[in-house]
C-alpha positions in Angstrom: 16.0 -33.5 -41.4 18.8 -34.0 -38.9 21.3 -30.5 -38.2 24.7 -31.3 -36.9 26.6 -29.1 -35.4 28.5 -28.2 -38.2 26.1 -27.5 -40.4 24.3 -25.0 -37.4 27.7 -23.2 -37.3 28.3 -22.8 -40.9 24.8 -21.3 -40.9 25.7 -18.5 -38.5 29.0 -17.8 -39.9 27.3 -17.4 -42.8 24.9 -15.2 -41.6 27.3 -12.8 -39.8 28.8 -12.6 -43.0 25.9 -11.4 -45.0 24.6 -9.5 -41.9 28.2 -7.3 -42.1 28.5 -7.1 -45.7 24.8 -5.5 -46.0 25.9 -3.5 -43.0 22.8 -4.6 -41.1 23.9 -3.4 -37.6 23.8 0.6 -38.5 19.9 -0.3 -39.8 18.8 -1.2 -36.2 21.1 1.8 -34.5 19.4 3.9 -32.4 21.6 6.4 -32.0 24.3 8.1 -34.6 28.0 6.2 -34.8 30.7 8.8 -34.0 33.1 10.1 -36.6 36.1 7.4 -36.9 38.5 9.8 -36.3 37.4 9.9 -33.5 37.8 6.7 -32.3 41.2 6.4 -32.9 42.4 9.7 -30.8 42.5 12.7 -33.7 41.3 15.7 -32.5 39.4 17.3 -35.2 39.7 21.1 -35.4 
């Protein structure tokens, strides 16, 4: 069976997509994510 390139994208869109929605990337994190806040310049008390 014959891929075209298409098809391989689609694949890895796809993919990305799941990987995102079941929040894969925080399963392989080694170390903790900072608090959002954070990251977008509020200084927590």
């Amino acid at each position: 069976m014959k891929f075209d390139v298409l098809t391989i994208a689609v694949a890895v869109f796809v993919l990305g997509v799941l990987g995102s929605y079941l929040d894969l990337g925080e399963a392989f994190a080694d170390e903790p994510q900072p608090p959002s806040a954070l990251q977008q310049g509020i200084t927590q008390r």
